[in-house]
PLY file of the C-alpha trace (Angstrom):
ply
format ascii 1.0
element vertex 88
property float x
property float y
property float z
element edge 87
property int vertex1
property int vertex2
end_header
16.74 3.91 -0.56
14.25 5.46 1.70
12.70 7.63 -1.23
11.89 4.16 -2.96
8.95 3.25 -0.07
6.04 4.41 -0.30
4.60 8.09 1.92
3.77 6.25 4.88
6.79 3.86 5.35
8.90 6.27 4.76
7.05 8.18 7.21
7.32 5.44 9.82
11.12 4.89 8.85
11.63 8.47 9.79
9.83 8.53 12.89
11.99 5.58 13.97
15.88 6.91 13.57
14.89 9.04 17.06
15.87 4.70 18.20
19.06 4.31 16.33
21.15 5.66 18.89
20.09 2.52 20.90
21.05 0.04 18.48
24.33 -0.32 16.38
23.60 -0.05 12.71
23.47 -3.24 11.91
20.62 -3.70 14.51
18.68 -0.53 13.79
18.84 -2.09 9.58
16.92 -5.39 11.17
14.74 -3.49 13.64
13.60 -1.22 10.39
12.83 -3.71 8.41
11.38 -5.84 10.88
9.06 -2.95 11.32
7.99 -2.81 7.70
7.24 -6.01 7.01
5.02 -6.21 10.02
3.25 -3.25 8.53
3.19 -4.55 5.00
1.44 -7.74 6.73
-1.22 -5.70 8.80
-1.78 -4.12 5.75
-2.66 -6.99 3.56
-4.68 -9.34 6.39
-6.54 -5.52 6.34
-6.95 -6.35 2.23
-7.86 -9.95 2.81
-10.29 -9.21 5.50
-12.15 -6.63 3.66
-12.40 -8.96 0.74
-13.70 -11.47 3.02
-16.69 -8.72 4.44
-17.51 -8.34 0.85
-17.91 -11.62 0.22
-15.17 -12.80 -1.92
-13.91 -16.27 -0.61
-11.08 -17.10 -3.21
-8.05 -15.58 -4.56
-9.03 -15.94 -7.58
-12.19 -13.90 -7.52
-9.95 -11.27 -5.47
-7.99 -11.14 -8.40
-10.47 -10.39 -10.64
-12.34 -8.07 -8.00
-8.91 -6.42 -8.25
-8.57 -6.21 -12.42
-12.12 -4.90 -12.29
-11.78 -2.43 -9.64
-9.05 -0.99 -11.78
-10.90 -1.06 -15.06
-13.75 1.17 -13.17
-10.81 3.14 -12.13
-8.92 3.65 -15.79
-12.81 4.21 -17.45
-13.37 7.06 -14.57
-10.46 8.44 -15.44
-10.79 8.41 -18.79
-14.25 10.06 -18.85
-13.19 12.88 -16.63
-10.54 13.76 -19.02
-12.68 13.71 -22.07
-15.58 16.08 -20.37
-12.69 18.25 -19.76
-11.34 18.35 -22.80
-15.19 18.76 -24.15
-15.35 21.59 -21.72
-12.23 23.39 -23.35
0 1
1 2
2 3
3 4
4 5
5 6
6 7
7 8
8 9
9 10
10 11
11 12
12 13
13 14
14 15
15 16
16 17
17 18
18 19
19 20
20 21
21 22
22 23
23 24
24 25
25 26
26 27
27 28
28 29
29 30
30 31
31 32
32 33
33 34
34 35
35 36
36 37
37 38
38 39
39 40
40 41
41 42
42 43
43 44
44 45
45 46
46 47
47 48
48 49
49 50
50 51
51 52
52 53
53 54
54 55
55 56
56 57
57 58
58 59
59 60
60 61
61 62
62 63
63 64
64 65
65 66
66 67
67 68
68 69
69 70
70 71
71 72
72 73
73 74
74 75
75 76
76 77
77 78
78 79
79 80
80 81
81 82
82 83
83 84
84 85
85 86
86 87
C-alpha cells in the first residue's frame, strides 16, 4: 500500500511509524492518514496560490494553464528526443 504514494508521502509515512508504538493500530491508520491529507491540502492551497501570483483567477483558466503547461512539456520532450536521435 505504501509503495502506491508518491516519494515524499511515503517518505513522511515512514518517518512516522517511530509514533506507532503510542497508538494502537487502529489509531496510528487515522493519525497516518490524517497526516496525508493535511499534506495533500498544503500542497494544493500551495498550487492555488501560485496560480493566483500568476494571475489566473478561475478554475477554468487553471485548467487550461494546466493542459498547456503539459503540451510545452510533451513538445520539449519530444524535441529532445528527436535532436538525439539526429545526433545518432
Amino acid at each position: 500500500e505504501d509503495l502506491l504514494l508518491p516519494p515524499d508521502e511515503r517518505d513522511l509515512v515512514n518517518r512516522m511509524r517511530l509514533f506507532a508504538r503510542f497508538h494502537s493500530p487502529e489509531e496510528h491508520e487515522k493519525f497516518i492518514k490524517d497526516l496525508l491529507k493535511a499534506k495533500r491540502l498544503r500542497k494544493e492551497i500551495a498550487k492555488l496560490q501560485q496560480y493566483r501570483r500568476m494571475g489566473i483567477q478561475t478554475l477554468s483558466e487553471a485548467e487550461k494553464y494546466e493542459l498547456d503547461r503539459d503540451r510545452r512539456e510533451h513538445h520539449k520532450v519530444a524535441l529532445r528526443q528527436k535532436e538525439a536521435d539526429d545526433a545518432k
